[in-house]
N, C-alpha and C positions, 0 to 999 in steps of 0.2 A: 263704553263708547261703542262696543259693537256687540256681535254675540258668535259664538263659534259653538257646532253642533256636529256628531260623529254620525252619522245616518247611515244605515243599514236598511236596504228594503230589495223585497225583490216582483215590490209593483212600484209604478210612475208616482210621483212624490211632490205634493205643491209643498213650498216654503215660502212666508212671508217678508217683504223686508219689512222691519219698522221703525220709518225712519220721520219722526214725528216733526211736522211743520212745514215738510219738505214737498215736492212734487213728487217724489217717491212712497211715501206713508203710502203704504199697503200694496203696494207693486208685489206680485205674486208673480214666482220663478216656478216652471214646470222642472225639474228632474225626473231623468229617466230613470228604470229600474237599478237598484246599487248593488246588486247579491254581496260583493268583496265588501262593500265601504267606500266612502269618500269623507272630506272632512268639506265641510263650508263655512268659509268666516268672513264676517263684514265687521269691517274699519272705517269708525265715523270721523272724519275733518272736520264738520261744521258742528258737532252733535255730542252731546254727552264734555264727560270729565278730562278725560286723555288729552295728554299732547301730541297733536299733529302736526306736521308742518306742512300742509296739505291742504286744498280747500274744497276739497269733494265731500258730497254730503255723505253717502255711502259707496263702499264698494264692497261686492261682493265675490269671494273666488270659491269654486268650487276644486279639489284639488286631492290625491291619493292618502293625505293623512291630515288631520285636525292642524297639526304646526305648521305644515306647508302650508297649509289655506291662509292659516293663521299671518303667515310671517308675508305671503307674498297680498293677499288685504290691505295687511299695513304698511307695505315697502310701494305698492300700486296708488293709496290713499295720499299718499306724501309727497309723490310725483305731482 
């Protein structure tokens, strides 16, 4: 229902959402250079398999490790 990604870079970084059907499908996020890392996860509501209790099509967090991203995504989605 979403997708979560470890990114390391130490130039400026596009990421796509893809969030298929929606008014989002292909909205492109700049990031800035990551030299440490981040983690970024989007957690779909309206979208894919998962249960949500949420009714956002995507959200995306960008955050200092993959399960942060991961956990506040889907804790943000649900809201």
């Amino acid at each position: 229902s979403g997708g979560d990604i470890f990114l390391r870079s130490v130039r400026r970084r596009e990421v796509t959402l893809l969030a298929e059907n929606t008014d989002l499908r292909g909205l492109r996020i700049a990031l800035p250079a990551l030299p440490q890392g981040a983690g970024v996860a989007t957690s779909a509501g309206t979208l894919g398999h998962s249960l949500s209790l949420g009714r956002a099509d995507a959200v995306m967090i960008l955050a200092g490790s993959g399960a942060l991203a991961d956990a506040l995504a889907t804790a943000t989605g649900n809201l």
